[in-house]
N, C-alpha and C positions, 0 to 999 in steps of 0.2 A: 678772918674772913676770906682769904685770899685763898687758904687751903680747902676752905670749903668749895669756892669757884673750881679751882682746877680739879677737884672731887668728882664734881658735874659736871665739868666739860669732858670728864676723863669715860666718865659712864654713859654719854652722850655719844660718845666717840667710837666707844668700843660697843654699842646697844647692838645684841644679836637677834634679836625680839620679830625683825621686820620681815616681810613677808615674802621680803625678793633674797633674802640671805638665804643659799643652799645648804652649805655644813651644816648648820643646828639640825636639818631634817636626818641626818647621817649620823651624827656625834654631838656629844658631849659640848656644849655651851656654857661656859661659867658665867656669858653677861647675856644670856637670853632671856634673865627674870626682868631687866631694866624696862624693858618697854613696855611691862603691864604696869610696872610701878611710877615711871616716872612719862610717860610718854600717852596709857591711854585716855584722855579728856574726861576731865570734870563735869558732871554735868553734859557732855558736850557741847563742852564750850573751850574749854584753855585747858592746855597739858599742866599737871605738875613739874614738871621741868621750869615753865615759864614761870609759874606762881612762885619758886626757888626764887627766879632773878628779881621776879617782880619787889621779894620780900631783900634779897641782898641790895638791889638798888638803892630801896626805900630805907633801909637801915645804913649806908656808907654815905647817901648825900645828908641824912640827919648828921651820922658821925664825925666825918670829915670836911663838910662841906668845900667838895671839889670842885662844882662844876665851872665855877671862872678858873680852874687852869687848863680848861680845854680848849682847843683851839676854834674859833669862833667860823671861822669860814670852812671847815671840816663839822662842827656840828649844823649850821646852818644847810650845808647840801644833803647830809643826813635826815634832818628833820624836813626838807623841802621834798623828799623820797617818801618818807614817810609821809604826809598831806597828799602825796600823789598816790597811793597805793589807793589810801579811802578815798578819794577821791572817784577813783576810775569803781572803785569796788559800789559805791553809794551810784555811777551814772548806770554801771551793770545791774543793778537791782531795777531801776527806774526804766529800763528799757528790755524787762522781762526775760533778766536773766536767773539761773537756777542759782538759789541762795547757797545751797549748800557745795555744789561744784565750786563758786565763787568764793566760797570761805578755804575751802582746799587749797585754793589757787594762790591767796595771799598772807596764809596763815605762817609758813614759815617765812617770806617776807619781811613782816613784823615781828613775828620772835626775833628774827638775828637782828634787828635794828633796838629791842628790845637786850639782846646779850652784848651787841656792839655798846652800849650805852653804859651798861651794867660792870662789864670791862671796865671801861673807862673812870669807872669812876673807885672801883678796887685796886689795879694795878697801874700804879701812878711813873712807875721807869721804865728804861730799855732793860732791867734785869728783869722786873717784874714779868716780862713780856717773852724774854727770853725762858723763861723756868715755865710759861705757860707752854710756849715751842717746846720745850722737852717734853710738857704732856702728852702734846699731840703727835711728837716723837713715839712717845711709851704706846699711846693708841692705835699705831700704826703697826709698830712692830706686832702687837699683841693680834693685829688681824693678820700680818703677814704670816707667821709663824701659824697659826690655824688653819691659811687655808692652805702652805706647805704640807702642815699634816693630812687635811684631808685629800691634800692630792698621793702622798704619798702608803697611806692606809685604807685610801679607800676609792680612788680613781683610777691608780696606777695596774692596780690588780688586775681591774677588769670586773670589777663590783658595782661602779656608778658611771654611768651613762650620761657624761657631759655635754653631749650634742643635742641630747633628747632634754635638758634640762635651760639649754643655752650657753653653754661652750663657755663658761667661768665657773671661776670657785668661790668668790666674796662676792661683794659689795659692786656695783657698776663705779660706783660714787668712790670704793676704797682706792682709786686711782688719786682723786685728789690730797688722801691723807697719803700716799705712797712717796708721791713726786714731791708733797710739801714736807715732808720726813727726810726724803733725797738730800734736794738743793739747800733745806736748814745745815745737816751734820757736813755735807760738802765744804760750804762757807765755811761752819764753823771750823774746821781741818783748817780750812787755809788759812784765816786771819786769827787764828787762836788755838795751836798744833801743840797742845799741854797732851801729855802720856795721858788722860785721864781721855782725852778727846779722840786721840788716833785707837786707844782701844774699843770706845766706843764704834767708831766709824767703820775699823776691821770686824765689829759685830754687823751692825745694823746695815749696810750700804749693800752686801751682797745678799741678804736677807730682801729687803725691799726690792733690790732687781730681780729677784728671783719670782717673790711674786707678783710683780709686775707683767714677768713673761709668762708664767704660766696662768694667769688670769686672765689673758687675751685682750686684751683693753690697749683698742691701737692708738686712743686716745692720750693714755700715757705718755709716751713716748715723743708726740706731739707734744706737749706743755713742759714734759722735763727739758726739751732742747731748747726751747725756746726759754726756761724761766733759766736756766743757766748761762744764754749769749745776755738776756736781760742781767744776768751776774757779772757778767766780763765788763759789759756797756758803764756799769752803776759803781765798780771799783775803783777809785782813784789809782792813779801810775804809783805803785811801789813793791812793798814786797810781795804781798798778795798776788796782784797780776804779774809780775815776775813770775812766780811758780804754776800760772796758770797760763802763760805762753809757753814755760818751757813743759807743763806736759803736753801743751796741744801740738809741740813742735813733736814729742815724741810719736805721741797716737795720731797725731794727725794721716801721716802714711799709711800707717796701722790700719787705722779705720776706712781710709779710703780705698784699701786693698780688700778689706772685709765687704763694701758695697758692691765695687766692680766684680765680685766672686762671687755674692749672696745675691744681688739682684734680679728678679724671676723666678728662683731657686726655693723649693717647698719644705726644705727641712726645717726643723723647730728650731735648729741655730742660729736662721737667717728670719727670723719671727719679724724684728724692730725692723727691717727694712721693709716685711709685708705692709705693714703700719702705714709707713712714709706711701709705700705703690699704691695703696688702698685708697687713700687720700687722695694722691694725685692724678691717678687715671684708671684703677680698677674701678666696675660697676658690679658687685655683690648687692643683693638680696636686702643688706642692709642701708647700701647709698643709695639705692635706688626707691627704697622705703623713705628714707628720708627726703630724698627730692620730692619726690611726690606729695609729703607731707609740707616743704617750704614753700610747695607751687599753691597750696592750700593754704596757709598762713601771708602769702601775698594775694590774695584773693579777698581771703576776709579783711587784711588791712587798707585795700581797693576801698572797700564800705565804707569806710570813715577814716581816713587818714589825719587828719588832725587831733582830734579825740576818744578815736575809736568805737568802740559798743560798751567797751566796759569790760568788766569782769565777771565769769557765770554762762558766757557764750562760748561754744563748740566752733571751734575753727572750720571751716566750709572743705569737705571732704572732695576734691577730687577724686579719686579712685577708693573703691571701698579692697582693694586687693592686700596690701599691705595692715588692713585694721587687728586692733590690739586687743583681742576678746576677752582674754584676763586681765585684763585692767579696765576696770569700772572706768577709770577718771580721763584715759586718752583720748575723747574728743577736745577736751578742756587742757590737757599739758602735754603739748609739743615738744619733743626730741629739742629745738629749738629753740632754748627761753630767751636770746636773745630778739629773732623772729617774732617769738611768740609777745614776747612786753610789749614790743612794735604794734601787733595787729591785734593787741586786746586792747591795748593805751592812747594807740595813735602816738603823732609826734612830740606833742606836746609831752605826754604820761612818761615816752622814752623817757626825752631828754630829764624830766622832773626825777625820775628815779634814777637812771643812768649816769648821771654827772656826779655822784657821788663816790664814784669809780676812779677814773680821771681826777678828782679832785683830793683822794686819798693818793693818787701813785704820784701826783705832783709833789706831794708835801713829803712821801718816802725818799720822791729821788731825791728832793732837796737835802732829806737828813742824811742820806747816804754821800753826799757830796760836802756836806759843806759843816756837818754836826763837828763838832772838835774829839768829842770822845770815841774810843771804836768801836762801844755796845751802841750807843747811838745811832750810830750809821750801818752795824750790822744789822738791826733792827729794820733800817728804813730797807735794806736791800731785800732782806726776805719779805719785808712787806711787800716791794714791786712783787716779787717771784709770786707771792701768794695770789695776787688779785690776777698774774696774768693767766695762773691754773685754775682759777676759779673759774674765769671771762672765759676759759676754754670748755670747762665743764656746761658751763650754762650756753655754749653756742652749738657744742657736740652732744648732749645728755641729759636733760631736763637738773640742767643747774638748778633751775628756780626750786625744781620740786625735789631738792636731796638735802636734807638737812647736814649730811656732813657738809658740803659745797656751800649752804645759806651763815653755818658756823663757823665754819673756818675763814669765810670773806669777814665775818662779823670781826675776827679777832684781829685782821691787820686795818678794819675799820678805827678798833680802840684805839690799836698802835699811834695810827694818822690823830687822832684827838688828841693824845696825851705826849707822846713820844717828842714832835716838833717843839713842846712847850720849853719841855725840860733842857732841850738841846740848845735852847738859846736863841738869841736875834737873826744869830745868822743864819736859820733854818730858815723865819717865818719872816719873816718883818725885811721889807724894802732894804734894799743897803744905801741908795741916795734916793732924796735924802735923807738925812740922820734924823730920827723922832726927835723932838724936847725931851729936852731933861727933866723934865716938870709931867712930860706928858702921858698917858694912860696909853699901851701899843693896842694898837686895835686887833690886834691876833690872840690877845689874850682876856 
């Protein structure tokens, strides 16, 4: 069952089918058959993707009956998300909003609360969890190396017109699978440097940086620093952070000579720094689109801040200058999906769905500090990493609405469900005072 999951997460991962993927209209796509088969709606109603998990679900809690080794206050924030989703989705209907926009809006929502569950109920270790990570490793290189090719076959020449297209070669979204490909084979280097891994790592790590920069996604760059200082922070003092102080003592100069040289500076070498400027104090075309759209998203969240409108309602359009004429669904998904939960949910819908964020990266740090095994607490570290590229995505890129972004949260969701259990008391359970010995832990 297990090979079947990461089967589907693998062709989920790699689906070239979508409509915002450039390559396949150029070249050759070996996974662009995936998204008529497994992704276009039944009926229109539910993908076959989902009906997949809904059927592995349904056959693993029969098989194995797992679900008391999940962690109880990690499925509980999960399922208090999920009751908030319909929720807002049932007050948006009642207050005259569009059915079907509103189905768009929380359809992948509930898949990944739907796969986070399904997970969890398959892969019951930090190996199991681990060999998924290498999936999503395989799915990434397999985009990175595509859109390499088509830069170098078919952009480079002066054949395809990137600007007239939108200045990328993949996925907006293939940043999340990029930087969680990164900071995985990183770690693994450091707390686990077997010949089988450094070969890996001298494959894969310059592959991913490369199409990281030539994708233009200054977003990247943004989530890989930060989910790596989140790596320093989560590693206990020993060998590990040893080798990861003394390369920063190395690059540290390095790098800082590389800023003070590149910053301003328009060559393609000095790219990762435009990122960082872009962010901080350039106003392009595209920040300024965005503002203008979060000044519209606090507007509509003005209407009803506790509860909101619901779901199925158009965010109140300040300026119509920056509107999205190829995309049917951009009144309804905000660049913003942090923003955006906000001023469809109100306070309340947040916090009911958003705690379950914070509620997975508590129980990661925990396993990453205090688990006694060291797949355990590798485990919990790249789960921090993971939910902070995600929380990136959906605050920069319509996270809500990218299925790689909604799956790959879903995956260090399971982690936080199952992962803590197996790691023992000192993950989950109070240290004073001591349970009974007679007594049932309430985490489990």
């Amino acid at each position: 069952m297990r090979r079947v999951v990461h089967i589907l997460v693998f062709l989920m991962l790699v689906n070239e089918g979508t409509a915002m993927n450039i390559y396949p209209r150029f070249m050759f796509a070996p996974f662009e058959w995936v998204n008529g088969v497994l992704f276009d709606p039944l009926l229109r109603t539910i993908r076959p993707f989902d009906v997949c998990m809904l059927l592995v679900l349904g056959y693993a809690s029969l098989k194995q009956k797992s679900g008391a080794r999940q962690l109880r206050p990690m499925r509980r924030s999960i399922l208090v998300a999920l009751g908030t989703i319909l929720a807002s989705f049932a007050l948006g209907l009642a207050r005259g909003g569009d059915g079907r926009a509103a189905s768009w809006q929380v359809y992948l929502l509930l898949s990944s609360i739907l796969l986070a569950f399904t997970l969890a109920a398959v892969l019951q270790t930090a190996e199991h969890y681990v060999a998924l990570l290498y999936t999503v490793l395989a799915a990434g290189l397999y985009h990175a190396v595509m859109a390499i090719a088509f830069f170098v076959f078919y952009v480079r020449p002066g054949g395809v017109n990137l600007g007239a297209l939108g200045d990328y070669l993949s996925l907006h979204d293939d940043t999340v699978l990029w930087t969680v490909g990164l900071v995985f084979i990183i770690l693994r280097l450091f707390q686990f440097p077997t010949r089988r891994v450094r070969l890996l790592a001298a494959f894969a790590i310059p592959i991913l940086l490369l199409a990281i920069q030539l994708n233009h996604r200054r977003l990247a760059w943004i989530s890989l620093g930060g989910a790596l200082v989140a790596m320093y922070f989560l590693t206990p003092m020993g060998v590990v952070k040893r080798r990861i102080r003394r390369i920063v003592t190395i690059a540290g100069p390095v790098l800082l000579l590389y800023a003070v040289i590149g910053w301003g500076r328009p060559e393609g070498f000095f790219r990762p720094l435009r990122a960082f400027e872009s962010v901080s104090s350039a106003q392009d075309n595209s920040t300024k689109a965005r503002n203008v759209e979060n000044l519209g998203l606090i507007a509509t969240a003005n209407q009803g801040w506790l509860l909101g409108n619901g779901w199925g309602h158009k965010y109140i359009e300040i300026s119509n200058k920056y509107q999205i004429h190829a995309f049917e669904l951009w009144p309804y998904v905000p660049h913003n999906s942090v923003l955006g939960l906000f001023a469809y949910t109100g306070y309340l819908g947040f916090l009911g769905y958003w705690m379950m964020l914070p509620t997975a990266a508590f129980f990661h740090a925990r396993t990453a500090r205090y688990a006694p095994r060291a797949e355990d607490r590798f485990v919990g570290v790249v789960g921090m990493m993971q939910i902070l590229i995600c929380a990136d995505q959906w605050y920069g890129d319509m996270g809500s609405f990218s299925a790689i972004t909604d799956y790959t949260m879903a995956t260090c969701l399971a982690a936080a469900l199952r992962v803590p259990v197996g790691a023992g008391p000192s993950v989950w359970a109070e240290k004073k005072p001591a349970p009974p010995a007679t007594g049932t832990p309430e985490a489990v």
